[in-house]
NUGU-508268 format. One record per residue (C-alpha): x negated, z negated, y negated. Coordinates in pm, whole numbers, plus 50000, padded with zeros to 5 digits. Each point is the difference from the previous one (the first is absolute). Example, Ala and Ser with C-alpha at 12.3 -4.5 7.8 and 13.67 -1.06 7.14 Angstrom:
// NUGU-508268
487704922050450/498635006649656/
END
This chain:
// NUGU-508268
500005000050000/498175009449656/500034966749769/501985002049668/502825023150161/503144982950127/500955006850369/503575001049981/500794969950240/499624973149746/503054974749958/499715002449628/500875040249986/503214991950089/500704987149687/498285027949758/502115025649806/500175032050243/502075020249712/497585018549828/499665031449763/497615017950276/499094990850334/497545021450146/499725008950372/496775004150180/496224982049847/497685032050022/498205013649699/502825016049837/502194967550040/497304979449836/499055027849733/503665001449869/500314961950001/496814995949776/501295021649767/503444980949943/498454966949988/497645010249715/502685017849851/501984966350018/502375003850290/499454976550226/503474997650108/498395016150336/499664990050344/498005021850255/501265000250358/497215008050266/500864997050375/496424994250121/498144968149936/497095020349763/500525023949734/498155028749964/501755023150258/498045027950070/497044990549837/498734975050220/496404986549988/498274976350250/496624983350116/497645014950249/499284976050253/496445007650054/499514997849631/502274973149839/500895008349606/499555038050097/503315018449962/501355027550144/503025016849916/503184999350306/501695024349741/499395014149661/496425005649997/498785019749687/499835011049666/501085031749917/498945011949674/498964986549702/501785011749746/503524994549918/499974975450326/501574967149905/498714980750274/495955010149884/500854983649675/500824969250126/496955002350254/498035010649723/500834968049774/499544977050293/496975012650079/501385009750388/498405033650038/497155013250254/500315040850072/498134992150349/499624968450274/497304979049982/497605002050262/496344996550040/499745030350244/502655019949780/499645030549849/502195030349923/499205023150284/502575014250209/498785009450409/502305027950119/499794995050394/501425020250277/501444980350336/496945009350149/497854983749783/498555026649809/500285006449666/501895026149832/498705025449763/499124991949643/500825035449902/503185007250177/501734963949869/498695011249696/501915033850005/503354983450152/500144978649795/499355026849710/502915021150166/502034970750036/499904990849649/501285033849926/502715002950206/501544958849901/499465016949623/502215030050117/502584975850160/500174978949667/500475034249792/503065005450208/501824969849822/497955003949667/500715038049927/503524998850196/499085028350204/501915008950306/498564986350303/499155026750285/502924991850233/502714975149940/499504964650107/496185009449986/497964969450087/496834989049858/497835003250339/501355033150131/499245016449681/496404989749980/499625003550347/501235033949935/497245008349723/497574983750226/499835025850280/499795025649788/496794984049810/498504998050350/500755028650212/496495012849942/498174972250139/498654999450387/502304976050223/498454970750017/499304998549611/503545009849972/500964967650279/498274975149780/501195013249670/503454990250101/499144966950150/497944997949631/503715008749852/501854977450261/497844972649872/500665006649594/504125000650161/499404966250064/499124982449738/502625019449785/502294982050247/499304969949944/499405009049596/503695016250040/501554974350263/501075024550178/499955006050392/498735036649964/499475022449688/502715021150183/502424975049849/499235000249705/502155021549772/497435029549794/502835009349761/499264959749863/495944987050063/499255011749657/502694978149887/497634967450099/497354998249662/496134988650080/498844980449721/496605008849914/496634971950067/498384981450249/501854984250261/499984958950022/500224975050234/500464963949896/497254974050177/502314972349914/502965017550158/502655016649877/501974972150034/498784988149716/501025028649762/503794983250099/498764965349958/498965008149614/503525016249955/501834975050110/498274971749809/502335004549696/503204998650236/501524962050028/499384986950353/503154988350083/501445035449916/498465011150314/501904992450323/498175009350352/501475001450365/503325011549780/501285029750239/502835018649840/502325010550200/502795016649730/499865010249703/503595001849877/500385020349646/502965010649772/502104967550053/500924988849658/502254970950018/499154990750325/496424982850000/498654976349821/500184996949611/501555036650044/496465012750050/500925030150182/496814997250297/500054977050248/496725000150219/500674979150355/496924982850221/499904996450345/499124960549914/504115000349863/498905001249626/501245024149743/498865011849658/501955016749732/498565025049788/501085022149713/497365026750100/498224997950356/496185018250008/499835013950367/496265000450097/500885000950374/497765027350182/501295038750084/499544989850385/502224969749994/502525018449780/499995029550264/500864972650250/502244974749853/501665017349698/503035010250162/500794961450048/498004986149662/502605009549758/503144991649928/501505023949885/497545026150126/497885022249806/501005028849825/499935028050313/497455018749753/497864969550020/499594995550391/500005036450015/496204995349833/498974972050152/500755012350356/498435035649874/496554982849888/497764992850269/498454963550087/496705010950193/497614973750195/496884991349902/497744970450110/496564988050069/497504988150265/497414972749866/497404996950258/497374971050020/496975002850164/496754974850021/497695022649806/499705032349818/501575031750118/499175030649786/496395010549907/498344988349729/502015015349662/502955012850191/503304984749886/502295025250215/500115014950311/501625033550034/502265007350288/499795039850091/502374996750288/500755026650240/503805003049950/500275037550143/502774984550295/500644969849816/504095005950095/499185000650327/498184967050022/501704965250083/500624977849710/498374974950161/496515017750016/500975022549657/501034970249750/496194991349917/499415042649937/502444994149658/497464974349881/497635023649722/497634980149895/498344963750056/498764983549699/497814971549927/501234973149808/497024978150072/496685008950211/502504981050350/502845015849905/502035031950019/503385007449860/502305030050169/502905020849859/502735014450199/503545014849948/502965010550148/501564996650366/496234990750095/500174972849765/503334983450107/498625003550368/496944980849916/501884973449933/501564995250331/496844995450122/498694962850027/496154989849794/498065006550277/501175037050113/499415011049604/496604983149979/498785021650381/501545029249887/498355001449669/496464980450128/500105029650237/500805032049754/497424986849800/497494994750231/500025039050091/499915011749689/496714976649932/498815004850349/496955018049904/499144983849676/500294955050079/501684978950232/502874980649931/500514959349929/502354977550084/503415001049931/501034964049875/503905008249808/502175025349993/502674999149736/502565030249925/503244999149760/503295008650101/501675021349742/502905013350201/500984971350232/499854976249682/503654994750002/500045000549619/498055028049960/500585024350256/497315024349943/497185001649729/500965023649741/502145031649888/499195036049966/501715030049962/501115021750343/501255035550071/503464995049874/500024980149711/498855000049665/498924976949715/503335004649830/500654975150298/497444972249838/501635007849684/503574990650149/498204968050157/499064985949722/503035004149770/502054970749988/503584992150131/502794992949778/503144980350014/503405005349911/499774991249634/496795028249996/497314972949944/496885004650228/500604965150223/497345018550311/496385008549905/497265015050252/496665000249993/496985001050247/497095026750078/502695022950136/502135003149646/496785012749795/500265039049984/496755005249939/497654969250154/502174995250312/498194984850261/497674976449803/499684968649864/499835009249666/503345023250028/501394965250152/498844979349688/501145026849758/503245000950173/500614962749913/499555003649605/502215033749998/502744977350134/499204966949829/499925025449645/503345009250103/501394967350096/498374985749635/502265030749825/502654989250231/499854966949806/499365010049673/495514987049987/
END
């Protein structure tokens, strides 16, 4: 339980006003964000309802235990941009920022190894990833220019796959074979960039829709964590109420709830709040799952059309512990060139460790994997033990002619999409949908008398930053501007 935040089982709560003029649902970044704004803008007639016992949400940050007071991120993990990033302000002013891990043996090299163990060639990553470039630049000009796509319901991956071929049909076979497993690799970490299962979901008519904001890329050695921490420091303690699970949110009922406040928000622990305007914060994956029985009345059918039409991918990480260093000497990541040629073919069992790109070292002992999609939900099926062989071993191949292995000591992995709050990582766009669909998310509900009484906001209602942290933070002061006009600040 963090100290300073109540826990929602106290005697006394049962006695504190629950009719308020906002009660936000869900503690993330966004939550917190919108909150800090209305308390320095004087309304602190606020309570924050968070179902878990931390807030935070998706940014989660915790202690290595081979190296206590070194944090590693279970979610939200970087930087992106510097300018016009909110969140590099405030790590800026607090003096949070380091653009690479510490590490005595650290350096900025990258190893790109095949399964055999040998490495690939400088030159032809070199030109992939030149070609590559090209092609995700010819995707985003789709969106940019509002040019036609090729064929209708195009998809992100078929169409560079398409341009690939042709870029390589001149090349011998085998250069040709690892070219594409050079591509497949590149695929992979746009997956988990996109949090998507394959680029063949994602929708080419929208990528260009998502905006990169230009400068180095961040992580915080104090943890991310802390970014929330700062925010939240100017929002009243006891406006904060964790292990509150709402089960309804019941809107439009003017005479009928308390102080005719026309939202009334219902816990599983049998208390209510009343609110003139409720902030949802909730995440797209538990909205896919429990909408249809969250709100009473239920949403506008234009609404749930978009949030059923947006896509909550899977994304989640392997931290793996070992009793001494793993990569060379100034390597910080190890480069997964997989042989994916039958990939479909394989059994998930022996496949799921093939969607993990890259390894990276967060500290000389230990190495931090990415994976996405159906690979990712099947990893966590799998118990501690079966992750940490399956990864000790993929590893060990592709290092099997450069230095042995340690000791494993920990595994730890998140759990993005059986987190029953949660229910996947983050949103992107698929074949299918568009970002008028984000758009529609994020505009607010209103009730009978036309006054906005349902706000949303979260990573998946920014147009244009969907899928980060800082589209989740600048979420949470679109809506708290709004609900400050709402009152007349």
């Amino acid at each position: 339980m963090m100290a300073g935040l109540p826990n929602g089982n106290d005697s006394d709560h049962n006695n504190m006003n629950r009719s308020f003029k906002v009660v936000i649902i869900g503690a993330g970044i966004s939550a917190i964000a919108a909150a800090n704004m209305l308390c320095s803008e004087g309304v602190d007639d606020i309570v924050i309802l968070e179902a878990t016992d931390r807030i935070g949400g998706r940014i989660w940050s915790i202690d290595l235990e081979t190296d206590m007071g070194h944090k590693v991120e279970l979610g939200a993990n970087w930087i992106h941009g510097i300018e016009l990033n909110p969140i590099y302000k405030i790590a800026v002013s607090n003096n949070l920022l380091s653009n690479q891990y510490a590490g005595r043996h650290l350096g900025k090299k990258m190893m790109f190894m095949q399964e055999t163990g040998d490495p690939v060639n400088g030159r032809i990553v070199q030109d992939v990833d030149l070609v590559y470039g090209m092609l995700m630049s010819e995707c985003e000009d789709f969106y940019k220019q509002q040019i036609p796509t090729p064929y209708e319901d195009d998809s992100v991956g078929a169409y560079v796959e398409r341009e690939f071929e042709e870029r390589i049909r001149r090349y011998p076979a085998e250069e040709r074979r690892l070219r594409r497993a050079c591509l497949g690799h590149r695929f992979l970490g746009e997956c988990v960039i996109s949090g998507a299962n394959s680029l063949n979901d994602i929708a080419l008519s929208e990528v260009g829709s998502f905006e990169e904001l230009p400068g180095v890329h961040y992580v915080i050695p104090p943890g991310f964590e802390s970014v929330v921490h700062i925010l939240r420091q100017n929002i009243p303690a006891s406006c904060i109420r964790l292990n509150h699970i709402v089960n309804r949110i019941s809107w439009n009922k003017h005479g009928e709830s308390s102080q005719d406040r026309p939202v009334c928000i219902e816990c599983s622990n049998g208390q209510k709040f009343f609110a003139d305007i409720c902030l949802v914060t909730i995440s797209l994956g538990y909205l896919k799952q429990h909408g249809d029985r969250l709100f009473t009345p239920p949403l506008p059918s234009n609404k749930n059309e978009a949030i059923q039409h947006i896509a909550m991918g899977t994304v989640n990480k392997i931290i793996l512990e070992f009793d001494g260093q793993i990569l060379p000497d100034d390597v910080f990541r190890l480069e997964c060139v997989w042989n994916r040629e039958n990939i479909e073919n394989e059994d998930m069992a022996d496949k799921w460790v093939k969607k993990i790109g890259s390894f990276e070292a967060v500290a000389d002992n230990v190495l931090m994997g990415w994976l996405s999609g159906h690979e990712a939900e099947y990893m966590e099926t799998l118990t501690e033990e079966e992750v940490g062989a399956k990864c000790v071993a993929a590893i060990s191949g592709f290092l099997s002619k450069t230095r042995p292995i340690p000791n494993l000591k920990k595994v730890t992995r998140s759990f993005w999409r059986t987190n029953p709050y949660t229910l996947g990582a983050y949103c992107h766009i698929p074949v299918g949908a568009t970002v008028e669909d984000i758009h529609t998310m994020a505009e607010p509900v209103y009730d009978s008398t036309h006054k906005p009484v349902l706000l949303f906001a979260g990573e998946a209602t920014h147009p244009t930053f969907y899928s980060s942290a800082h589209g989740s933070m600048l979420s949470g002061q679109r809506e708290a501007r709004r609900i400050l006009d709402q009152l007349g600040h």
